[in-house]
N, CA, C and O atoms as a Tripos MOL2 file, in Angstrom:
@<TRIPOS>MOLECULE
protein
  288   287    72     0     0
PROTEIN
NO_CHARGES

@<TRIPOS>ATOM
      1 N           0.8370   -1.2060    0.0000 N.3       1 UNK1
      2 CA          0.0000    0.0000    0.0000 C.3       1 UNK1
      3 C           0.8660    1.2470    0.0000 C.2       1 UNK1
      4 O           2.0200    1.2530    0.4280 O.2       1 UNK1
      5 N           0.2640    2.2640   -0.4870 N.am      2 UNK2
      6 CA          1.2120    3.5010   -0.6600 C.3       2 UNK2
      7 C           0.4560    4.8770    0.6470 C.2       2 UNK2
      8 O          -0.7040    4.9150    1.0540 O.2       2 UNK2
      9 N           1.4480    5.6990    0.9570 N.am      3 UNK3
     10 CA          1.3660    6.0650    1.4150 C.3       3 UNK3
     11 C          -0.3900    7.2060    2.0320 C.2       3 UNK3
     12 O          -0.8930    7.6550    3.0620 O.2       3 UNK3
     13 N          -0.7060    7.1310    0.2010 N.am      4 UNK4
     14 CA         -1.6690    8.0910    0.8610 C.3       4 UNK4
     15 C          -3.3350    6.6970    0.8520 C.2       4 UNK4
     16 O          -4.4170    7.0080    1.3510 O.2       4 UNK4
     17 N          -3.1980    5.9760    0.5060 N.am      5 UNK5
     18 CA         -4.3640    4.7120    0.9810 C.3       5 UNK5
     19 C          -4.2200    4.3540    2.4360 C.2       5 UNK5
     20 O          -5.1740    3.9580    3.1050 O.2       5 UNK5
     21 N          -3.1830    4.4800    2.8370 N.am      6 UNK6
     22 CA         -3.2060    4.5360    4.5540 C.3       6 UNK6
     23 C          -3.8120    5.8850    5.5170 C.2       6 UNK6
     24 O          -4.1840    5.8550    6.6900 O.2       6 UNK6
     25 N          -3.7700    6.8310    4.7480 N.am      7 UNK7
     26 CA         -4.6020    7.8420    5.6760 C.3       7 UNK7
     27 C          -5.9300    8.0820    5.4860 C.2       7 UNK7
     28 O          -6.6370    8.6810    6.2970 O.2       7 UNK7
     29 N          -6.5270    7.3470    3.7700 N.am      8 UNK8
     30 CA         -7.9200    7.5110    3.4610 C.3       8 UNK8
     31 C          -8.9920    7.4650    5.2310 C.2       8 UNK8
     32 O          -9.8410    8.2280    5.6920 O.2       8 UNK8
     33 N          -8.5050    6.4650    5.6270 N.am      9 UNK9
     34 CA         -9.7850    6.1770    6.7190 C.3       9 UNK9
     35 C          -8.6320    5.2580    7.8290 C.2       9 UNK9
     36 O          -8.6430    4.0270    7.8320 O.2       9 UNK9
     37 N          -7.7060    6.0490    8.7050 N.am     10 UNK10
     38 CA         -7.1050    5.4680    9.9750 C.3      10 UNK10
     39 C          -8.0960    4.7440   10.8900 C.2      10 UNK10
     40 O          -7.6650    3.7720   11.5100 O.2      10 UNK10
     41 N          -9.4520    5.1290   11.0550 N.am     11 UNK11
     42 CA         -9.9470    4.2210   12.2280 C.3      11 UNK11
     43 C         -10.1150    2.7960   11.7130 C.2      11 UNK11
     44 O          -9.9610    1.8910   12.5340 O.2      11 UNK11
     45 N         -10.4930    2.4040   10.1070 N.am     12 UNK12
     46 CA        -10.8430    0.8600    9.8830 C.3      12 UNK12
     47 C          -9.5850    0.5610   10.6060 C.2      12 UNK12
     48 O         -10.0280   -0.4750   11.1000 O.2      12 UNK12
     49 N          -8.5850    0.6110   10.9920 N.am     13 UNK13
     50 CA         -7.7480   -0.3990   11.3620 C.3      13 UNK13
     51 C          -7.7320   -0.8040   12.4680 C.2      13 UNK13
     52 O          -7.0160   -1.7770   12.7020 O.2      13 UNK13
     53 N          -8.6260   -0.1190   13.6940 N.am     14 UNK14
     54 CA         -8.7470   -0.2620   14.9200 C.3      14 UNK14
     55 C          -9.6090   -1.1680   15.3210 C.2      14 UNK14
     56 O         -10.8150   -0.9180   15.3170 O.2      14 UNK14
     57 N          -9.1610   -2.2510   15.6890 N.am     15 UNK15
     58 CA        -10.2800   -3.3360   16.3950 C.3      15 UNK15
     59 C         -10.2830   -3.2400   17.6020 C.2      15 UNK15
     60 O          -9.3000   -2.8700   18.2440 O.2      15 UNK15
     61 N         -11.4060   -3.5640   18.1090 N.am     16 UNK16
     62 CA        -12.4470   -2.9260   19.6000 C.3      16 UNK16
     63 C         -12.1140   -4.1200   20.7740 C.2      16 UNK16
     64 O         -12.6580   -5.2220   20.6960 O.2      16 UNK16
     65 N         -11.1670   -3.7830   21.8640 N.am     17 UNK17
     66 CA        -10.8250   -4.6750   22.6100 C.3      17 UNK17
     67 C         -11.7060   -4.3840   24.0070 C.2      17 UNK17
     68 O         -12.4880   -3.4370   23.9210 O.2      17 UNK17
     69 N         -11.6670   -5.0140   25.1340 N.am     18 UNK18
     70 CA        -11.7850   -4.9800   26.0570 C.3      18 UNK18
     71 C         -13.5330   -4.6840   25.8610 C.2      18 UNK18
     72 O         -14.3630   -5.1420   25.0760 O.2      18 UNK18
     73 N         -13.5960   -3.8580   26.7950 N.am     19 UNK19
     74 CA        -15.0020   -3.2790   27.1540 C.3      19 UNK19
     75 C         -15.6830   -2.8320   26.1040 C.2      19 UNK19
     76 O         -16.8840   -2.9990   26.3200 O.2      19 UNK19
     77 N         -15.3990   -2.1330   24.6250 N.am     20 UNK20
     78 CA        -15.7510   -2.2630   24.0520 C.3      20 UNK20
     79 C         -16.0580   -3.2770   22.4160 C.2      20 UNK20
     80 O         -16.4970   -2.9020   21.3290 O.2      20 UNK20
     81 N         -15.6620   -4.4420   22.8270 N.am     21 UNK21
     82 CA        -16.0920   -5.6610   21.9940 C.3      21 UNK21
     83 C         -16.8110   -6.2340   22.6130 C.2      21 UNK21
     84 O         -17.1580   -7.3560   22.2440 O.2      21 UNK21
     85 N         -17.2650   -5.7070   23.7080 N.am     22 UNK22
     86 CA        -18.4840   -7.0130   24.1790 C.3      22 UNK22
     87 C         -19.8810   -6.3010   24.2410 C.2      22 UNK22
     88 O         -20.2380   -5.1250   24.3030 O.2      22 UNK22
     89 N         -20.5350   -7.5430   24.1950 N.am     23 UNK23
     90 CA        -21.7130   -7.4900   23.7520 C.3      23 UNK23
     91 C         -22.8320   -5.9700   24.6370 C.2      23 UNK23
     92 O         -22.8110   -6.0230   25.8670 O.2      23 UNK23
     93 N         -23.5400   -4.9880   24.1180 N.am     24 UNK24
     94 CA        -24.1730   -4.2540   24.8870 C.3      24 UNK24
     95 C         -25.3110   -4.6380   25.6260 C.2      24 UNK24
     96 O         -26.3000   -3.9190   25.4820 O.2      24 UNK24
     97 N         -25.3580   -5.1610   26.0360 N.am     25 UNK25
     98 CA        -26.5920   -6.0070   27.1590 C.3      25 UNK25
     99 C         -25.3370   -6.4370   27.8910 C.2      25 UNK25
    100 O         -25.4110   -6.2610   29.1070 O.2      25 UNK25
    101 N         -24.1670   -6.9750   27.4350 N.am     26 UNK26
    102 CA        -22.9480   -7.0650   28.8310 C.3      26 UNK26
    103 C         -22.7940   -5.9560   29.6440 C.2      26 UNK26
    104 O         -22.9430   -5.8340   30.8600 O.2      26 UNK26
    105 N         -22.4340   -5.0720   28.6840 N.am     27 UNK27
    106 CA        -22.0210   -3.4570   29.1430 C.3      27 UNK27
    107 C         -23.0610   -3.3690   29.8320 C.2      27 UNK27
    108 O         -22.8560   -3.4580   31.0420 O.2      27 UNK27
    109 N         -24.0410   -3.2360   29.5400 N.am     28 UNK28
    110 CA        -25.2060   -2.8760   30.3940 C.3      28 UNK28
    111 C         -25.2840   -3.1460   31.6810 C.2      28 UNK28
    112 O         -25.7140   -2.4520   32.6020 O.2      28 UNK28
    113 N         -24.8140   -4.2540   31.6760 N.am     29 UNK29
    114 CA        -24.3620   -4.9180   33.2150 C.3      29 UNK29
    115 C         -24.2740   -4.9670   34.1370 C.2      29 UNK29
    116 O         -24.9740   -5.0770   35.1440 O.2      29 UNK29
    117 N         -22.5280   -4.8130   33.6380 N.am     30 UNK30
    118 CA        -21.4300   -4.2840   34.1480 C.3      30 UNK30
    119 C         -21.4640   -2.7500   34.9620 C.2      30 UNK30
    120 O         -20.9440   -2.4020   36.0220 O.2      30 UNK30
    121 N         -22.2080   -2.1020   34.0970 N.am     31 UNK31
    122 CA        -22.5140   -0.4910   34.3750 C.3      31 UNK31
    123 C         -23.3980   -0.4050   35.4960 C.2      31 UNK31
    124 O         -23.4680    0.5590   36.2580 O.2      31 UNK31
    125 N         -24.1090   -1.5190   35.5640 N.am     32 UNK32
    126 CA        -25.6950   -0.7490   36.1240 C.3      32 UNK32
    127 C         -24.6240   -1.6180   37.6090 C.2      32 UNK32
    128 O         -25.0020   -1.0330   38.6240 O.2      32 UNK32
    129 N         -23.5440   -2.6920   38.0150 N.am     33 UNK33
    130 CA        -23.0920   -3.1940   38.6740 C.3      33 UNK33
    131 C         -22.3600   -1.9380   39.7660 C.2      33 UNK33
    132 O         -22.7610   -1.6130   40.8840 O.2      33 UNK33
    133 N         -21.3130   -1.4630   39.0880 N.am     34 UNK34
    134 CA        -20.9020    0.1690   39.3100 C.3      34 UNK34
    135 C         -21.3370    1.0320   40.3160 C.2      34 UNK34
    136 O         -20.9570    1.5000   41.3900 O.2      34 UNK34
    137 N         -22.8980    1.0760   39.0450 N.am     35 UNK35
    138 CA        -24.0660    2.0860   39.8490 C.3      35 UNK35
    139 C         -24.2990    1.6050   40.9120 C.2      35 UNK35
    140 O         -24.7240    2.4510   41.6990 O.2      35 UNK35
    141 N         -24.1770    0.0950   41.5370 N.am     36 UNK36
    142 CA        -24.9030   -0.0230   42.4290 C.3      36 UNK36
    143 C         -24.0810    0.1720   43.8130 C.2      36 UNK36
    144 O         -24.4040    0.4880   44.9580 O.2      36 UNK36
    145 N         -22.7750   -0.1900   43.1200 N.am     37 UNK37
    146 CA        -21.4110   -0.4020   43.9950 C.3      37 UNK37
    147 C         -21.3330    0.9230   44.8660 C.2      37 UNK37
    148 O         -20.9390    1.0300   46.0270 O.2      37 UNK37
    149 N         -21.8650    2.0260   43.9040 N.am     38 UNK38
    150 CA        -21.3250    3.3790   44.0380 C.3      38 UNK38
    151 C         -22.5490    3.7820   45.1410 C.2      38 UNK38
    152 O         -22.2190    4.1880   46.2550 O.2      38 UNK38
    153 N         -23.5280    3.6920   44.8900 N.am     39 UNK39
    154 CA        -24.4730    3.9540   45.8980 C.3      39 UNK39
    155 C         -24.8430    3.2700   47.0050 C.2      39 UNK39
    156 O         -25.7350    3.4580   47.8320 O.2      39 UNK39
    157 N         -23.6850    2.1280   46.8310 N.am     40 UNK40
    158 CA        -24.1860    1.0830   48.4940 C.3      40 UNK40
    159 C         -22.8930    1.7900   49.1570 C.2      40 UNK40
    160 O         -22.8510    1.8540   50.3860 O.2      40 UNK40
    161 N         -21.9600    2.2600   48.4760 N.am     41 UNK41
    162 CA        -20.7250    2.4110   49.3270 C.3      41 UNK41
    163 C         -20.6520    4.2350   49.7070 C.2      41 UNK41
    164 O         -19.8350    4.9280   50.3150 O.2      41 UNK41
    165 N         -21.9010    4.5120   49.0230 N.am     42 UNK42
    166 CA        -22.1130    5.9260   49.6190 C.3      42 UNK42
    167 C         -21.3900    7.0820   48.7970 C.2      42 UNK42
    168 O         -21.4600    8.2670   49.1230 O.2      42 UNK42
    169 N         -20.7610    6.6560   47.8130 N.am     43 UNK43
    170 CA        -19.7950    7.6910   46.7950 C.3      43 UNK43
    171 C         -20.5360    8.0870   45.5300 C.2      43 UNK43
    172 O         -20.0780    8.6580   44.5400 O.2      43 UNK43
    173 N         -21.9610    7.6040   45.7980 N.am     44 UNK44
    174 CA        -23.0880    8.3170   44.3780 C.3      44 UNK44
    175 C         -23.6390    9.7550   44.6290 C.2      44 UNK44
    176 O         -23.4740   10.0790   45.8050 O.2      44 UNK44
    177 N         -23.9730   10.2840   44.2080 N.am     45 UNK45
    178 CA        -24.5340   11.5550   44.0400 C.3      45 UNK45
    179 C         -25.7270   11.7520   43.9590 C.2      45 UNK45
    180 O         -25.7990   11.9760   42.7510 O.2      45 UNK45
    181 N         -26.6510   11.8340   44.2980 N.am     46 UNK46
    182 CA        -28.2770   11.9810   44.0710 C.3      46 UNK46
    183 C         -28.8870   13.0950   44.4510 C.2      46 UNK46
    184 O         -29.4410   13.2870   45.5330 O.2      46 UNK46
    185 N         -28.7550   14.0440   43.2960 N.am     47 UNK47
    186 CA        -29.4210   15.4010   43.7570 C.3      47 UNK47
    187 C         -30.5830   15.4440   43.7930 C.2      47 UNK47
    188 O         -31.3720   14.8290   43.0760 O.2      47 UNK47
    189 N         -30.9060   16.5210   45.0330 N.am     48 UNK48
    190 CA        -32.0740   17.3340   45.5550 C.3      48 UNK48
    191 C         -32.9760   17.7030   44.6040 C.2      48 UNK48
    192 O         -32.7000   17.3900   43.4460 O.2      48 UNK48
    193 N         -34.0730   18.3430   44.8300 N.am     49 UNK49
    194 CA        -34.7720   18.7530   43.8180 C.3      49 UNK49
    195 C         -34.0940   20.0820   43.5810 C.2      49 UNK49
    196 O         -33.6000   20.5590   42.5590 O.2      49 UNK49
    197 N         -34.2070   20.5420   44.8000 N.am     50 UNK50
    198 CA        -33.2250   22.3750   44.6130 C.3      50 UNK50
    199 C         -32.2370   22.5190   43.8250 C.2      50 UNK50
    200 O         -32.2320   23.4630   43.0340 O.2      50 UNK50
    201 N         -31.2100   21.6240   43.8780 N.am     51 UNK51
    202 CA        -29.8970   20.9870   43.2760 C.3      51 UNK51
    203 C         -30.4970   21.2050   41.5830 C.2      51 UNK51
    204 O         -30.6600   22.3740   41.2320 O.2      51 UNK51
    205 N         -30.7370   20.3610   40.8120 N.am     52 UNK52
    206 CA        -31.8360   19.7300   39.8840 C.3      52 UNK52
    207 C         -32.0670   21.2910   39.4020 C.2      52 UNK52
    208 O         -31.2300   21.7250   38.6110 O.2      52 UNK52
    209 N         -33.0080   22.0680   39.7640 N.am     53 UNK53
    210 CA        -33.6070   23.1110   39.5660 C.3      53 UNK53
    211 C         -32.1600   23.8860   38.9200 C.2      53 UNK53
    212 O         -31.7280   23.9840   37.7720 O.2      53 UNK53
    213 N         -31.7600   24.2750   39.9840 N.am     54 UNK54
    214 CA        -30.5260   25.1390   39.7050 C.3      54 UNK54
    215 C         -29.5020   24.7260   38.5940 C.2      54 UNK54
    216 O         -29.0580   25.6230   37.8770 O.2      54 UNK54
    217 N         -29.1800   23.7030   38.4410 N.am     55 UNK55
    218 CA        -28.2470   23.4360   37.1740 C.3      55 UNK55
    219 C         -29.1480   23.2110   36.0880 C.2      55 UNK55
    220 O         -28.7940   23.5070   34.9470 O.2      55 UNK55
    221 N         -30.0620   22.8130   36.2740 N.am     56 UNK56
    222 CA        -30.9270   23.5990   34.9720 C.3      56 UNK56
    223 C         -31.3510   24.8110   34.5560 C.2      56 UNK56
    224 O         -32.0530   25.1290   33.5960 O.2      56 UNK56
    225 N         -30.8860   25.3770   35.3150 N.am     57 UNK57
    226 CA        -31.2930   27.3070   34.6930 C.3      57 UNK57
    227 C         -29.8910   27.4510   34.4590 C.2      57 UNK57
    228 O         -29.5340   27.7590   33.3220 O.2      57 UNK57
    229 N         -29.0180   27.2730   35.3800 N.am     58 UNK58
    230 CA        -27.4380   27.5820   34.5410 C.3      58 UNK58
    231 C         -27.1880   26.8780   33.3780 C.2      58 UNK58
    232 O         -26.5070   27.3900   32.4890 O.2      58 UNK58
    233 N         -27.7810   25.4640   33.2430 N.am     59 UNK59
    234 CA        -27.1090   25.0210   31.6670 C.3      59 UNK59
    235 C         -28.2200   25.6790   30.4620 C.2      59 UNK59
    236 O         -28.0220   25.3330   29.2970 O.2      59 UNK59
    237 N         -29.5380   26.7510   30.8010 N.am     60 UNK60
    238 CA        -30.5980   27.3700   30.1610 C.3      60 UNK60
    239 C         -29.3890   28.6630   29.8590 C.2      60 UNK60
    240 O         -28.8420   28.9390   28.7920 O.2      60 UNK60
    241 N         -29.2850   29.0550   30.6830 N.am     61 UNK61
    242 CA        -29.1570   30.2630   30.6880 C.3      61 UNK61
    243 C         -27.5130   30.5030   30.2060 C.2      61 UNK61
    244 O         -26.9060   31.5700   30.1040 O.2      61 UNK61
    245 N         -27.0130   29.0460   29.9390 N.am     62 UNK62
    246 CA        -25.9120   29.5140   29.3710 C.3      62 UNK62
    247 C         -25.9080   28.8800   27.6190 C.2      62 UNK62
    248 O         -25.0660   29.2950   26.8230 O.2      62 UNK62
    249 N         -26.5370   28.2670   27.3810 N.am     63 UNK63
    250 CA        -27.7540   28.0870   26.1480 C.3      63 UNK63
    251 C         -28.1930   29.1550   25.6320 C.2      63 UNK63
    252 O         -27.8060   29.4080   24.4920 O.2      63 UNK63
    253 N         -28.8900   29.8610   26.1340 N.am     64 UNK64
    254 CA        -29.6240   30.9960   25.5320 C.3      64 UNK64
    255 C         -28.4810   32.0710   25.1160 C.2      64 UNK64
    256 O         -28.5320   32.5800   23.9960 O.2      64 UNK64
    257 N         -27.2390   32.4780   26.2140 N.am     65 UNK65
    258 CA        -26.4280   33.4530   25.8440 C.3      65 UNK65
    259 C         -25.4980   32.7520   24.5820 C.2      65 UNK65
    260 O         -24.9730   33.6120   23.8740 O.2      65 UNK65
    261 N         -25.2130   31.3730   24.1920 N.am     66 UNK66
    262 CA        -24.0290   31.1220   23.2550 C.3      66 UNK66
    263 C         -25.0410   31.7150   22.3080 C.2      66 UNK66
    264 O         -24.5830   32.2600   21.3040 O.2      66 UNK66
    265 N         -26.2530   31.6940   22.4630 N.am     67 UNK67
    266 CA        -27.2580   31.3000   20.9610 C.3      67 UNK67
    267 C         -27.2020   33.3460   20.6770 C.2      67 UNK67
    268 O         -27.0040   33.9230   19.6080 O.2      67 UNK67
    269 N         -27.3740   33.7750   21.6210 N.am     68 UNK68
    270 CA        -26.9080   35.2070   21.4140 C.3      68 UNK68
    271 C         -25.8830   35.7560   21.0940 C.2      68 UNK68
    272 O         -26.0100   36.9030   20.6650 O.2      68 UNK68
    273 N         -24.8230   35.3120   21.1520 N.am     69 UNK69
    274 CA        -23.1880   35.6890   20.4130 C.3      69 UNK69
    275 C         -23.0510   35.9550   19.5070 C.2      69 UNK69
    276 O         -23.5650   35.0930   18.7940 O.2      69 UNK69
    277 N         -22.5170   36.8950   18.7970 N.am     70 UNK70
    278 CA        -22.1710   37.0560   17.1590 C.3      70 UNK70
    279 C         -21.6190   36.0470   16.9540 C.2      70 UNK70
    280 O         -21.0900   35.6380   17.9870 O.2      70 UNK70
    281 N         -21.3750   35.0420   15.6280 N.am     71 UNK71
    282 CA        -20.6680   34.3320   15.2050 C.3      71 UNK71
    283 C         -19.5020   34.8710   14.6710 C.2      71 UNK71
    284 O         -19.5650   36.0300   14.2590 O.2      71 UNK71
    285 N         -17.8220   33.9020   14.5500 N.am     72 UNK72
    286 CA        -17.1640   34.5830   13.9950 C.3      72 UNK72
    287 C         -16.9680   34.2160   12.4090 C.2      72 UNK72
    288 O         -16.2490   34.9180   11.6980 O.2      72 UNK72
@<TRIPOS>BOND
     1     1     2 1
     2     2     3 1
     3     3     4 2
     4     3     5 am
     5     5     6 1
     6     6     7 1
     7     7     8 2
     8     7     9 am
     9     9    10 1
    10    10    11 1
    11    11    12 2
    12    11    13 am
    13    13    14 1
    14    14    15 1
    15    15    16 2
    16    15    17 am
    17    17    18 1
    18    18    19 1
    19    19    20 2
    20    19    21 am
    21    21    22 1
    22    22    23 1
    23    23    24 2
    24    23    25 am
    25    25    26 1
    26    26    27 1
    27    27    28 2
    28    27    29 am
    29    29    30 1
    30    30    31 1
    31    31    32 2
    32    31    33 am
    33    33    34 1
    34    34    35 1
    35    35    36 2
    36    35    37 am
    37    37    38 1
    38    38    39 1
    39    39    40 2
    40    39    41 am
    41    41    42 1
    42    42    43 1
    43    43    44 2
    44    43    45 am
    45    45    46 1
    46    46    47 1
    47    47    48 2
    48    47    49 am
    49    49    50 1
    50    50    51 1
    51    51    52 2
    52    51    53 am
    53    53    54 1
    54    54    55 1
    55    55    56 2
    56    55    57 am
    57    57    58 1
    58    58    59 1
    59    59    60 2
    60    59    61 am
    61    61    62 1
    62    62    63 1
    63    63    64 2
    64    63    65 am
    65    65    66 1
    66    66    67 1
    67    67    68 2
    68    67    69 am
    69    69    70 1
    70    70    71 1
    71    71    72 2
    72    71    73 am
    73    73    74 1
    74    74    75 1
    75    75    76 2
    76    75    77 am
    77    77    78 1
    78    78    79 1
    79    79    80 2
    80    79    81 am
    81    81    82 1
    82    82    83 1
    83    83    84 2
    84    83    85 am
    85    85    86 1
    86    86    87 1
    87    87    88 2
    88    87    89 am
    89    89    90 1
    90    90    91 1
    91    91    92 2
    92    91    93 am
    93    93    94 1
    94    94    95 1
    95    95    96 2
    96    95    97 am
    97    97    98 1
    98    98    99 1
    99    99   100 2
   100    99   101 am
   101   101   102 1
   102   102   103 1
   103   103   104 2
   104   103   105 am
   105   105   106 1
   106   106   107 1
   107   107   108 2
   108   107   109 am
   109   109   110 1
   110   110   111 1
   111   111   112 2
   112   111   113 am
   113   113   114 1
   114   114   115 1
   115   115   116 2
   116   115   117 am
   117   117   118 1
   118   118   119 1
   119   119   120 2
   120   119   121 am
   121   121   122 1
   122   122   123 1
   123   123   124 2
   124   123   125 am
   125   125   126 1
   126   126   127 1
   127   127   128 2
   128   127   129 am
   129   129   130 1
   130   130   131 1
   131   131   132 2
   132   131   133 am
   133   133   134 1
   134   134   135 1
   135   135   136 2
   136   135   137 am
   137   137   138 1
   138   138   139 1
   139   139   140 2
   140   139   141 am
   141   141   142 1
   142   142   143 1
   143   143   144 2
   144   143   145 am
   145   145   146 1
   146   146   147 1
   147   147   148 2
   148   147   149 am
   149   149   150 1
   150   150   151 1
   151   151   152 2
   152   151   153 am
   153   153   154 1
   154   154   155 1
   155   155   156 2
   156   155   157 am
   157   157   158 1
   158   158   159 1
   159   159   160 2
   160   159   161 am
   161   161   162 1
   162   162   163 1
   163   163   164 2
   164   163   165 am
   165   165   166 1
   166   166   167 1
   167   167   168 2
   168   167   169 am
   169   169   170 1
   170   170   171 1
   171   171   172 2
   172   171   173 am
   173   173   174 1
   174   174   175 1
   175   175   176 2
   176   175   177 am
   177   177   178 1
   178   178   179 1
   179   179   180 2
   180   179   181 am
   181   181   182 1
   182   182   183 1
   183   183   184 2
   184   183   185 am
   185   185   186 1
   186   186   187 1
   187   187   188 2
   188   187   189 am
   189   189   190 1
   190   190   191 1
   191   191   192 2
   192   191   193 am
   193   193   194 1
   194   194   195 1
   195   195   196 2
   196   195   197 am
   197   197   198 1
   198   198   199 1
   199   199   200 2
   200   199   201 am
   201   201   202 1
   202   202   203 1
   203   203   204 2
   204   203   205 am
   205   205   206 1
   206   206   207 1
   207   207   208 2
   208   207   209 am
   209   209   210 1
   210   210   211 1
   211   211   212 2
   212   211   213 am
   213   213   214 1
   214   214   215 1
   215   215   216 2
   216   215   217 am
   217   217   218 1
   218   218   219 1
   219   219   220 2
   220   219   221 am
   221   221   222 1
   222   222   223 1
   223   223   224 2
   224   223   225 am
   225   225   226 1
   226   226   227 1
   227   227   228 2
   228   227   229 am
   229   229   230 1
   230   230   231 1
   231   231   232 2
   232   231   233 am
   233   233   234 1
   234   234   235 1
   235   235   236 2
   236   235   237 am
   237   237   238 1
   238   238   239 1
   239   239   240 2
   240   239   241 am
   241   241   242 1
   242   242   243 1
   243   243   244 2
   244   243   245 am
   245   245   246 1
   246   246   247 1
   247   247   248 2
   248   247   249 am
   249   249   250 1
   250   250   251 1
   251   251   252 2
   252   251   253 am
   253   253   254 1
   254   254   255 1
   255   255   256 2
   256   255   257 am
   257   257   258 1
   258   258   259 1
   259   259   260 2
   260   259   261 am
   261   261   262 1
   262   262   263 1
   263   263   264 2
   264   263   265 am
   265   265   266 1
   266   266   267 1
   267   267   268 2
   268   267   269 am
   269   269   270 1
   270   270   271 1
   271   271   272 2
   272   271   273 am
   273   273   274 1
   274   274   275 1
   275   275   276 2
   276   275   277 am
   277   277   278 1
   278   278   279 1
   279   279   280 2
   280   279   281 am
   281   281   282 1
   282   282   283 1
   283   283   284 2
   284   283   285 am
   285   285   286 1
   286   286   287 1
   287   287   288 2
@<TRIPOS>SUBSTRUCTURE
     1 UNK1         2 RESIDUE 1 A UNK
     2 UNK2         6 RESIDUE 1 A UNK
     3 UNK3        10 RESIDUE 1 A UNK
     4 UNK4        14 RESIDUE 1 A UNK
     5 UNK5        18 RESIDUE 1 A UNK
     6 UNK6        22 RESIDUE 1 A UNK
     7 UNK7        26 RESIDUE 1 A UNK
     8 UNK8        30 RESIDUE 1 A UNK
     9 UNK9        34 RESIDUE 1 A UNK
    10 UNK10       38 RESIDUE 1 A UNK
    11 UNK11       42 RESIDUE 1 A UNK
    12 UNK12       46 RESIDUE 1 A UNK
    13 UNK13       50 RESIDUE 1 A UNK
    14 UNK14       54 RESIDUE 1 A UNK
    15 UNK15       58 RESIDUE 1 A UNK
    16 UNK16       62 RESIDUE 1 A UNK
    17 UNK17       66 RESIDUE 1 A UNK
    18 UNK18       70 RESIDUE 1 A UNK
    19 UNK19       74 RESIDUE 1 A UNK
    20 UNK20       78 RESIDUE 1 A UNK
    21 UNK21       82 RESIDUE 1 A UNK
    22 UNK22       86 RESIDUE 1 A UNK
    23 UNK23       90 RESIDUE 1 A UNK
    24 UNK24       94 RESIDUE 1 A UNK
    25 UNK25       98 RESIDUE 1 A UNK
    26 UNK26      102 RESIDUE 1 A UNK
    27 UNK27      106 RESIDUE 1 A UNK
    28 UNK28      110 RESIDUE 1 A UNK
    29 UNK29      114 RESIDUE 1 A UNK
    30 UNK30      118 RESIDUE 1 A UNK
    31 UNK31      122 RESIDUE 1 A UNK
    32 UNK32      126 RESIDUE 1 A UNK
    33 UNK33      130 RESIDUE 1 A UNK
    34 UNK34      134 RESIDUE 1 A UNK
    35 UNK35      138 RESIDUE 1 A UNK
    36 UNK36      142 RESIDUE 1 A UNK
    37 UNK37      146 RESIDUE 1 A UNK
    38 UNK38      150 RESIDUE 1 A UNK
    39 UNK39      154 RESIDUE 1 A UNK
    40 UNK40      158 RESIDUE 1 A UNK
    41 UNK41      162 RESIDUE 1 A UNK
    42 UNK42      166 RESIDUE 1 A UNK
    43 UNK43      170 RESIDUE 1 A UNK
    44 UNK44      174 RESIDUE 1 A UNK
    45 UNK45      178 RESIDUE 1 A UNK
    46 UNK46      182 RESIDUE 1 A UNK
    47 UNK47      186 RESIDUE 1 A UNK
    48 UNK48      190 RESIDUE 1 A UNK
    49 UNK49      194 RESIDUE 1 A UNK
    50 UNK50      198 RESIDUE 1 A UNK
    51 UNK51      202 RESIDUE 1 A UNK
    52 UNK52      206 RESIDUE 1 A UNK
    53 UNK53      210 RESIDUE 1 A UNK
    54 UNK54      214 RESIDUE 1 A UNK
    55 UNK55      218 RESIDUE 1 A UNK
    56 UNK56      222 RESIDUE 1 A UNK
    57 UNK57      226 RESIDUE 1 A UNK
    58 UNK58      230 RESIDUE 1 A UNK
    59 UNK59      234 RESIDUE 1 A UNK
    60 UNK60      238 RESIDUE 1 A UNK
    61 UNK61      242 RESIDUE 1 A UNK
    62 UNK62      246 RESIDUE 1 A UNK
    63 UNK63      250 RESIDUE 1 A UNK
    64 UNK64      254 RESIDUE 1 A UNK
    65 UNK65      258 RESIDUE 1 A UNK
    66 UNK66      262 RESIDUE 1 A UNK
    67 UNK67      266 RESIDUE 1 A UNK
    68 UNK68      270 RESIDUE 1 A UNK
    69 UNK69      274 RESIDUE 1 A UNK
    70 UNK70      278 RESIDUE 1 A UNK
    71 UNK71      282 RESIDUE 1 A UNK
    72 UNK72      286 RESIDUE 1 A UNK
């Protein structure tokens, strides 16, 4: 192969090891295993409603200002 048929498309050459070659209903799993690990051992996060409220007007309100910006 010559040099420029090797850069057409670099990712075909990447085959999917570990965590991502297995099956998604595995992953699924595995993940929801995690989740559970994380919240029996007390290191999960489960926000408030107040919590909730508030980072939704900051990720609004910082939404609304990109959408207001001049483009360059």
């Amino acid at each position: 192969m010559d040099s420029q048929t090797d850069n057409i498309n670099p990712t075909a050459k990447k085959s999917l090891r570990g965590f991502a070659a297995m099956d998604p209903q595995r992953q699924r799993e595995i993940a929801s295993l995690g989740g559970r690990a994380a919240h029996q051992s007390g290191h999960a996060h489960e926000f408030t409603s107040e919590e909730a409220r508030a980072a939704g007007k900051k990720r609004h309100a910082r939404a609304s200002s990109s959408n207001d910006a001049p483009r360059a």
